[in-house]
C-alpha angles and dihedrals in degrees: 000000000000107000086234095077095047082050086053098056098038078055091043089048092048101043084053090048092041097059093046094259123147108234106222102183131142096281093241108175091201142047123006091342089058103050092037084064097033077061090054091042094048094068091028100259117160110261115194113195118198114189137150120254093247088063091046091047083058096046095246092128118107102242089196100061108110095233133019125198104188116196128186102243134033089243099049076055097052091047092046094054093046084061102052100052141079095202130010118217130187127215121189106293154156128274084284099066092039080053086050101041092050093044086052091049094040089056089036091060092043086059093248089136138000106211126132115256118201127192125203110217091197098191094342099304094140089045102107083039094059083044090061103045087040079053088044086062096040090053095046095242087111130047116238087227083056092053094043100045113022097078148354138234130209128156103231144033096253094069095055102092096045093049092049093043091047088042120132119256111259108213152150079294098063098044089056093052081053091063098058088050 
């Protein structure tokens, strides 16, 4: 794994802890889930981890988190962390974060939250995922105003406040509008 993206989600972790922010994420004690709460813990921010009984039994839980809310399936742990948090943003990952960012943006477009959702394209990561929402579009399976308004994209973790902060409001409107994809 390129050390860019481990920088990225230390960043990520300490720009959240920094602004006061609680950091709700999947209590991973290794990769990109490690080092994005090691960033929040480094400067004592408050880290939640939310992870099914199955991944603690196996020791994949982050002991250092500074709360741990452990659920018995990894949807109860999904849905609990949707409703925990103001804003959802993915990092590079595995299958398990693109299943978690499409079922995000799949709620999200039913109208099940609102929230903004922001993904960080470290080094254009994201890149054949956006293809294939910017082809989902192009082949009608996906509304423009989807595309335009469902999430954001920047390219650092810097940018992830702002864009969560400047993101479009997500309403009855736009559920409506989901109705018609």
């Amino acid at each position: 794994m390129p050390q860019s993206y481990n920088d990225a989600a230390y960043r990520l972790g300490l720009i959240i802890a920094e602004a006061n922010i609680e950091l709700v994420y999947g209590d991973g004690g290794i990769g990109l889930m490690r080092h994005l709460a090691d960033g929040a813990l480094s400067v004592g921010g408050k880290v939640i981890g939310v992870i099914p009984r199955f991944m603690v039994e196996q020791g994949w839980n982050n002991p250092r988190s500074t709360e741990t809310i452990v659920t018995e399936s990894m949807h109860e742990r999904k849905s609990t962390i949707v409703r925990m948090v103001d804003a959802m943003v993915a990092l590079p990952g595995g299958v398990g974060t693109m299943e978690e960012l499409f079922e995000c943006l799949t709620w999200k477009q039913l109208g099940l939250h609102g929230n903004p959702v922001v993904i960080v394209n470290v080094d254009g990561y994201f890149d054949p995922i956006i293809a294939a929402l910017d082809k989902m579009v192009a082949e009608h399976f996906m509304q423009p105003v989807h595309r335009d308004r469902m999430f954001t994209v920047v390219n650092t973790p810097d940018e992830v406040l702002p864009a969560i902060c400047s993101a479009s409001a997500w309403g009855e409107n736009m559920r409506s509008q989901a109705r018609t994809v």
